[in-house]
C-alpha positions as CSV (number, residue, x, y, z in Angstrom):
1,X,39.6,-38.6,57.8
2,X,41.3,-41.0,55.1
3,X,41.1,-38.9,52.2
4,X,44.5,-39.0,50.9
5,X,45.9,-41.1,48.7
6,X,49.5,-42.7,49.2
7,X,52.2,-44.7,47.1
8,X,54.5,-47.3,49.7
9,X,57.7,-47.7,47.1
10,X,58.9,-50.9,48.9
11,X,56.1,-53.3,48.5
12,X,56.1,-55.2,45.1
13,X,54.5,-54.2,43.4
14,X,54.0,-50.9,44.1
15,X,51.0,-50.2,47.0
16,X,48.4,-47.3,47.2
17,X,46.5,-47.0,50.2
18,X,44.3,-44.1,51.6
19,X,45.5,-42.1,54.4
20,X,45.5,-38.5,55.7
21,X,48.5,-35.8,56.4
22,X,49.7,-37.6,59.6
23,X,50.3,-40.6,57.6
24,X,53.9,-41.5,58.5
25,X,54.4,-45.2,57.0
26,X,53.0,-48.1,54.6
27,X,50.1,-50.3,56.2
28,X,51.1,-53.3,54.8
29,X,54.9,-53.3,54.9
30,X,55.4,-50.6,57.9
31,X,57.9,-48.9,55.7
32,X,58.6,-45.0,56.1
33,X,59.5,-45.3,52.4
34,X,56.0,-43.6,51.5
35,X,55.0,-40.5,49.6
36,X,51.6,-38.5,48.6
37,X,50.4,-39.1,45.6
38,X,49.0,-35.5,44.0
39,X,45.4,-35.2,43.5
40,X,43.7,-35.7,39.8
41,X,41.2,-32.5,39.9
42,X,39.2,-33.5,37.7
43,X,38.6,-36.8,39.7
44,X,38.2,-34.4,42.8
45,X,35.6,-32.7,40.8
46,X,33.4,-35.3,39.3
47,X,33.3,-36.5,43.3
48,X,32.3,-33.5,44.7
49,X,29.4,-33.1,41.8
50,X,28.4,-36.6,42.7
51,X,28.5,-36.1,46.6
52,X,26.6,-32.2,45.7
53,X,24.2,-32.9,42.9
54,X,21.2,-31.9,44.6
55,X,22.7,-28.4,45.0
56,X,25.1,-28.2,42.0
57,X,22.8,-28.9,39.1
58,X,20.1,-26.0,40.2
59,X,22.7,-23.9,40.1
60,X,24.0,-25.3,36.3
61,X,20.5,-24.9,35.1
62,X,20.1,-21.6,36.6
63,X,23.1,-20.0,34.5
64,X,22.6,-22.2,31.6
65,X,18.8,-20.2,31.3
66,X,20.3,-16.7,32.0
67,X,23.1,-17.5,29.6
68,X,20.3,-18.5,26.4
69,X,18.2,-14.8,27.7
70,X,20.8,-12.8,28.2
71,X,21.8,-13.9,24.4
72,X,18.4,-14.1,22.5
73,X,17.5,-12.7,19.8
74,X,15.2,-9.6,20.3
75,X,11.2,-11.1,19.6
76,X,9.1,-9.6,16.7
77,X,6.6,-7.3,18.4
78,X,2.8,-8.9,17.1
79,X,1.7,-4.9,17.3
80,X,4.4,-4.2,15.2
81,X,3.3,-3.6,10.9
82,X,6.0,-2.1,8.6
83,X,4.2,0.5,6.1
84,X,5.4,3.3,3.6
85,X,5.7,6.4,5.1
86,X,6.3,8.4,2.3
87,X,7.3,8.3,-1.7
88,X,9.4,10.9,-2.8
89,X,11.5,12.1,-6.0
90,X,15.1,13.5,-6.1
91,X,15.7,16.4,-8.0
92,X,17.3,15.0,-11.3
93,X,16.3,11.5,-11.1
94,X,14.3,8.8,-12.8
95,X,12.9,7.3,-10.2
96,X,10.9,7.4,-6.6
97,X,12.4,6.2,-3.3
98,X,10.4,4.7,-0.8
99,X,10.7,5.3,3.1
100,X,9.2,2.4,5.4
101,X,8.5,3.1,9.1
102,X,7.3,0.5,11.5
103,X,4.5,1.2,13.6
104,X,2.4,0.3,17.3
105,X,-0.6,-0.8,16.4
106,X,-1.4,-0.2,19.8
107,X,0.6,2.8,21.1
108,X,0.9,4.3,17.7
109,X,4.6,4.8,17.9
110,X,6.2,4.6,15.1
111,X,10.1,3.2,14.5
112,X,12.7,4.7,11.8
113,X,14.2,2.3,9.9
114,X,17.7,2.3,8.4
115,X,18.1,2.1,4.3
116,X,19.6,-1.2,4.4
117,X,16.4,-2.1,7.1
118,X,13.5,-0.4,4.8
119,X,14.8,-2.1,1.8
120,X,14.8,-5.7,3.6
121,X,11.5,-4.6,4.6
122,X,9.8,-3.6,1.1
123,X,11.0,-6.6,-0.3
124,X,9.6,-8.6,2.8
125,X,5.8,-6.6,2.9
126,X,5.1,-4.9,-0.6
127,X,3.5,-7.1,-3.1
128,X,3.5,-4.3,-5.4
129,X,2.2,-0.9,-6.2
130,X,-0.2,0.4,-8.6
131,X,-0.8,3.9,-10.3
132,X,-4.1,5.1,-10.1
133,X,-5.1,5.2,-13.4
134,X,-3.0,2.3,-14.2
135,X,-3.3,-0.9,-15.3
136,X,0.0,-2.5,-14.2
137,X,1.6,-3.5,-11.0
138,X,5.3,-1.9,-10.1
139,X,7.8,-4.3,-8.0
140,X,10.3,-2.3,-6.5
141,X,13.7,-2.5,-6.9
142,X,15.1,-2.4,-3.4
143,X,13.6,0.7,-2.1
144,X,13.5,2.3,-5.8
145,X,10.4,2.6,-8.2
146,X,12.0,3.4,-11.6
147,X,9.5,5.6,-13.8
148,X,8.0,5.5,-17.3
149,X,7.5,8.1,-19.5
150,X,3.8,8.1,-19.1
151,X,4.0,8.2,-15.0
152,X,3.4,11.3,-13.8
153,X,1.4,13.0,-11.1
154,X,-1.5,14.6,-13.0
155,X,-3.9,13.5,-10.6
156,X,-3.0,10.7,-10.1
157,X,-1.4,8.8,-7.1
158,X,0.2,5.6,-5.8
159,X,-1.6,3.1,-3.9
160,X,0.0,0.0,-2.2
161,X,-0.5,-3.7,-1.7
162,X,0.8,-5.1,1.1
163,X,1.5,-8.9,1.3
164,X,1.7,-10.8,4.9
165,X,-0.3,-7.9,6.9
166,X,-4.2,-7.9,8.1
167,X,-3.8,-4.6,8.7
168,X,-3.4,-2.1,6.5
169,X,-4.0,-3.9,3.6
170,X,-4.1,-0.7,1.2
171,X,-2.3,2.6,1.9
172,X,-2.8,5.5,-0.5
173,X,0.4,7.5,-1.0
174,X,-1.0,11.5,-1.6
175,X,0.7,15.1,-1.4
176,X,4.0,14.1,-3.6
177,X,4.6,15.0,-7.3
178,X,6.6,12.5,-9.7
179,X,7.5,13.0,-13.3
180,X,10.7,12.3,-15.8
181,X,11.0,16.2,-17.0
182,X,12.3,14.9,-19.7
183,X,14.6,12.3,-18.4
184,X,15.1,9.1,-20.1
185,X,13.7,6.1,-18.5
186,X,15.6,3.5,-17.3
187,X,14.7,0.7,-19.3
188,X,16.0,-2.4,-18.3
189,X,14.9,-1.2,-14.2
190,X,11.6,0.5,-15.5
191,X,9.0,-2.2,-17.0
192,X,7.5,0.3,-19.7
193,X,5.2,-2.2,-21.5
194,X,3.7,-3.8,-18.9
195,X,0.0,-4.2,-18.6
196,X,-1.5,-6.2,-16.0
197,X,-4.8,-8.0,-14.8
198,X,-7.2,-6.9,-12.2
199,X,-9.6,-8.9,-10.3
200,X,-12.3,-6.7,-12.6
201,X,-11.0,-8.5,-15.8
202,X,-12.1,-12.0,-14.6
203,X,-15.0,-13.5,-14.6
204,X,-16.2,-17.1,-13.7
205,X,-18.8,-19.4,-15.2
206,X,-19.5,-23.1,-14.5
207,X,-21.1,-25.0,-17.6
208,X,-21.6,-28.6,-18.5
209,X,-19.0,-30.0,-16.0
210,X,-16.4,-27.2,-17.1
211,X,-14.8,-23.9,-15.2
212,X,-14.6,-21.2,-17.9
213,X,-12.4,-18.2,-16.6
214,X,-13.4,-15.4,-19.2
215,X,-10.8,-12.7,-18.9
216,X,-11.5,-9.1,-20.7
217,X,-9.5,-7.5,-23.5
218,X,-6.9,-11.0,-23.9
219,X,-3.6,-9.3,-25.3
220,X,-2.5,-11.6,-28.0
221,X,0.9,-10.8,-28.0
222,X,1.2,-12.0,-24.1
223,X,0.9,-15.6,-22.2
224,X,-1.7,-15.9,-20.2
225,X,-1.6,-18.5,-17.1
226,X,-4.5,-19.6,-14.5
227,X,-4.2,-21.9,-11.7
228,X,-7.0,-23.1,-10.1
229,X,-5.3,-24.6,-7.3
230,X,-4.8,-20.8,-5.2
231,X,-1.6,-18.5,-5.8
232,X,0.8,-21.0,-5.0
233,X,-0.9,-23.5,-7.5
234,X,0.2,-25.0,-10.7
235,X,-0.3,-22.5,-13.3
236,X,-1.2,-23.2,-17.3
237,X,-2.2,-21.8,-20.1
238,X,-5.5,-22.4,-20.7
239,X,-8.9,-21.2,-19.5
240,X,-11.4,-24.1,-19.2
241,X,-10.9,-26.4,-16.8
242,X,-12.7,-29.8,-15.3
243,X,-14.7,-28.7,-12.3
244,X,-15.4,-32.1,-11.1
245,X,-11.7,-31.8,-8.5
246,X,-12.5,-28.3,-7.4
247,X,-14.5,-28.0,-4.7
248,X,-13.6,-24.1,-3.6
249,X,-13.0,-21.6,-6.6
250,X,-9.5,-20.1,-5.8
251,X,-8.7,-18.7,-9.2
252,X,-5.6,-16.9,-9.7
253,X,-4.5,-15.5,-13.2
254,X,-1.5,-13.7,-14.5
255,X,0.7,-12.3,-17.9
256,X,4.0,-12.6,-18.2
257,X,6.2,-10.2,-15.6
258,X,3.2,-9.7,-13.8
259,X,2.1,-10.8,-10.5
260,X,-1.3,-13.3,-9.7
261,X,-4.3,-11.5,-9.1
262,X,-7.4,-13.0,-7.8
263,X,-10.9,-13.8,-9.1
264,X,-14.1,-11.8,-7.1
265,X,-15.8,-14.9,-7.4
266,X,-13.1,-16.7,-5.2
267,X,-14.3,-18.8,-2.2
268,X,-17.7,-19.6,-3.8
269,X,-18.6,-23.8,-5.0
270,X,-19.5,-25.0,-8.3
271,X,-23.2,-25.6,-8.4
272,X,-24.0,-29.1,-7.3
273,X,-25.8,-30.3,-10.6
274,X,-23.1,-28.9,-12.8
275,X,-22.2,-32.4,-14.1
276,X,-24.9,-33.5,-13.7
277,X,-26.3,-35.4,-17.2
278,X,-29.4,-33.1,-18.3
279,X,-32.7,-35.7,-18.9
280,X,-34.9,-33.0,-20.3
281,X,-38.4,-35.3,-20.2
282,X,-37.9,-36.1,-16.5
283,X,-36.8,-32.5,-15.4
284,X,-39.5,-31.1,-17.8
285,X,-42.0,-34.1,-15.8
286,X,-40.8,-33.3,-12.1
287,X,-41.2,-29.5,-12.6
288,X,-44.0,-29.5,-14.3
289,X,-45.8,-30.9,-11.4
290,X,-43.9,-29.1,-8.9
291,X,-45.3,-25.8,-10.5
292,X,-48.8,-27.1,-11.1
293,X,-48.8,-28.0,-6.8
294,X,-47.8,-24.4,-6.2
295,X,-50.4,-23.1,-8.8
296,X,-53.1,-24.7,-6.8
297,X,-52.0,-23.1,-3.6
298,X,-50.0,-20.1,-4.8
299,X,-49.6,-18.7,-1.1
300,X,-48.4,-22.1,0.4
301,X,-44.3,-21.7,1.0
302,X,-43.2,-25.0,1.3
303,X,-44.4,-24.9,-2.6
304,X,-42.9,-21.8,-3.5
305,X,-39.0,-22.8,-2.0
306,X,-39.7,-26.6,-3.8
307,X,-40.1,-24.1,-6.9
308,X,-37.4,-22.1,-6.7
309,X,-35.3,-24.3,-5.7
310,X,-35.6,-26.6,-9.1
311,X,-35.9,-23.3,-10.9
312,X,-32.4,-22.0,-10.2
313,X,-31.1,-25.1,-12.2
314,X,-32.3,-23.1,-15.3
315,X,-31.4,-19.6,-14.2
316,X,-29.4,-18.3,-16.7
317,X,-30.7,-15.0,-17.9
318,X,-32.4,-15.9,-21.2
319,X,-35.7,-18.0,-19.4
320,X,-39.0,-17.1,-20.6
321,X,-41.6,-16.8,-17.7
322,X,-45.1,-16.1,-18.7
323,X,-48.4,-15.8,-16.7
324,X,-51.3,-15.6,-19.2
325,X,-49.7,-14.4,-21.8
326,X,-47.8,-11.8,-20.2
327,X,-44.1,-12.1,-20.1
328,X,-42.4,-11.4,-16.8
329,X,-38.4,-10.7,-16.7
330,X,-37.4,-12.6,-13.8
331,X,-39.2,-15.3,-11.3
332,X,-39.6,-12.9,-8.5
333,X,-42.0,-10.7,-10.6
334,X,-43.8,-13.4,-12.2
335,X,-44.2,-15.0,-8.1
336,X,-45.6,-11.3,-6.7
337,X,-48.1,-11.3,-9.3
338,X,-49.8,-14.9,-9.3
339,X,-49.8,-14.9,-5.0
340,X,-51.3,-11.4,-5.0
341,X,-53.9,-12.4,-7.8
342,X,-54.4,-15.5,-5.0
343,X,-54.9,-13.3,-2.3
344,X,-57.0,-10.4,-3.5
345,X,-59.0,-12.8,-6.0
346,X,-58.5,-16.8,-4.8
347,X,-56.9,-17.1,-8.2
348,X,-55.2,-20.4,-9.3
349,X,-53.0,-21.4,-11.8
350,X,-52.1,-24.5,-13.9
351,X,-49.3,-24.7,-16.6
352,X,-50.6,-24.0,-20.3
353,X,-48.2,-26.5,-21.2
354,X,-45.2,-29.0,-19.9
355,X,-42.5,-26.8,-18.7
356,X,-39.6,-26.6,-21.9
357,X,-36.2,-27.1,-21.2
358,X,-33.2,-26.8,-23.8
359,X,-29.6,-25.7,-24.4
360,X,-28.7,-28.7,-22.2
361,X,-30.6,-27.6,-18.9
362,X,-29.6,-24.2,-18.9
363,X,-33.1,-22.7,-20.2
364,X,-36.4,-23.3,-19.4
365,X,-39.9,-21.4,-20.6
366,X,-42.7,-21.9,-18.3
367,X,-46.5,-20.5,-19.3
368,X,-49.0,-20.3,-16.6
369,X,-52.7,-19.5,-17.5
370,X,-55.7,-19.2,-14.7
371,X,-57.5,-22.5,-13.5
């Protein structure tokens, strides 16, 4: 087999020609003057992957895999949530430390965590904590909550909320004890004057094409700032807003050094006819005959949702309903009565007058008398 290459030095110029180990002289020239030529490897190689492929590249591909397994990086268990074991304070200290575990979900087994591990993990999973009787939210710093002179046990305890994690959302801290005993705070790691919002401070109300977020007990010494636009939104100083872009409440507010918190009312629309210019004479017309259909047939549904439907345009807690002089409180009272006054007696009922609406369709006084 001609698989060997030789060099003849005698032809001009020089001559390579294949050959194999019994080669004794030049093709060409039949001179003995003749010699091997030594072999390029890597030219020996890339012909032997060519000629091989089919069986050479499995096996490439094979050890490339088990080289990136044998070096990946260990997966993030799904079961796996990271909470606060426990919340304890040195003798002599200022502060609390926080442990962090992580835990199964499944199994239940639970994973101890090294300092410089639980402090990654505070910062990656608390949001911030909260004293029960408290009205401010404590960031830690790294895996320290630095004390004020008011925080003390005396019934009170520490609850937690946890950012990034379904489950548990809250975890009550109990069975520890925490107070300065006299120890000076550390004030530039201990926020002192802090007070903070709660989802209990804010309140919602749509009105005449506006989104009015009413906030109790505004501190006038502190910035306030809403978005509208969800946590992440742009936030401003200022607490009425157009309603016509918003199509989901996702109200956030905050002061200064505090963290967002969110509005109860969050996830509900603005009422359709919020912007919606008020006519009063063809509302006042259009209900008026609605109400005067159902009065003719009290017990007749369709006529009672055509009602209620137009009268929740008006409901805003200061209506005046009235049934033959009698004054009802809300709609559902006044309904009960003139339907069972139908059914025991075959009672109807017409409007004493056109139904009145004012304050720019958010009142309305209807007066029923009997047929």
């Amino acid at each position: 087999m001609a698989n060997i290459k030789w060099k003849c030095n005698n032809c001009e110029p020089n001559h390579y020609f294949e050959g194999d180990k019994f080669t004794s002289e030049c093709p060409n020239c039949k001179s003995e003057n003749i010699e091997q030529l030594k072999e390029d490897k890597f030219v020996f190689y890339l012909k032997y992957l060519q000629d091989n492929w089919k069986i050479v590249l499995p096996v490439i591909l094979c050890l490339f895999f088990l080289l990136l397994w044998l070096n990946r990086k260990p997966d993030l268990d799904n079961n796996t949530i990271y909470i606060v074991d426990k919340i304890e304070q040195k003798p002599g200290t200022n502060y609390l430390e926080i442990s962090m575990i992580g835990k199964d979900t499944v199994s239940g087994k639970k994973e101890v965590l090294s300092e410089s591990k639980q402090i990654e993990m505070i910062s990656e999973h608390i949001r911030f904590l909260t004293i029960t009787g408290e009205n401010k939210q404590i960031i830690p710093i790294g895996n320290k909550v630095y004390l004020c002179y008011k925080d003390t046990t005396d019934g009170n305890s520490f609850n937690i909320v946890y950012k990034r994690q379904v489950v548990p959302e809250f975890r009550r801290i109990t069975n520890f004890e925490f107070h300065l005993n006299g120890i000076q705070p550390d004030f530039d790691k201990a926020d002192c004057e802090t007070y903070c919002i709660t989802s209990d401070d804010i309140k919602l109300m749509a009105s005449k094409c506006k989104l009015i977020i009413s906030v109790k007990n505004i501190l006038p010494n502190k910035s306030l700032f809403v978005s509208v636009d969800g946590i992440d939104g742009e936030y401003k100083q200022q607490l009425v807003w157009d309603i016509k872009p918003i199509k989901k409440y996702d109200v956030w507010v905050k002061y200064d050094k505090c963290l967002s918190v969110d509005a109860r009312e969050n996830g509900g629309t603005p009422p359709d006819d919020i912007c919606k210019e008020c006519k009063e004479n063809e509302l006042s017309e259009e209900f008026s005959e609605l109400l005067n259909n159902w009065g003719q047939a009290p017990n007749d549904m369709n006529l009672v949702v055509n009602c209620i439907k137009f009268f929740k345009k008006f409901k805003s807690g200061k209506n005046k309903l009235f049934v033959n002089g009698i004054p009802y409180s809300n709609w559902s009272d006044m309904e009960q009565d003139i339907t069972t006054q139908n059914l025991n007696y075959s009672k109807t009922f017409k409007l004493a007058k056109p139904v009145k609406i004012m304050n720019d369709c958010t009142e309305v006084i209807i007066e029923f008398i009997y047929d």
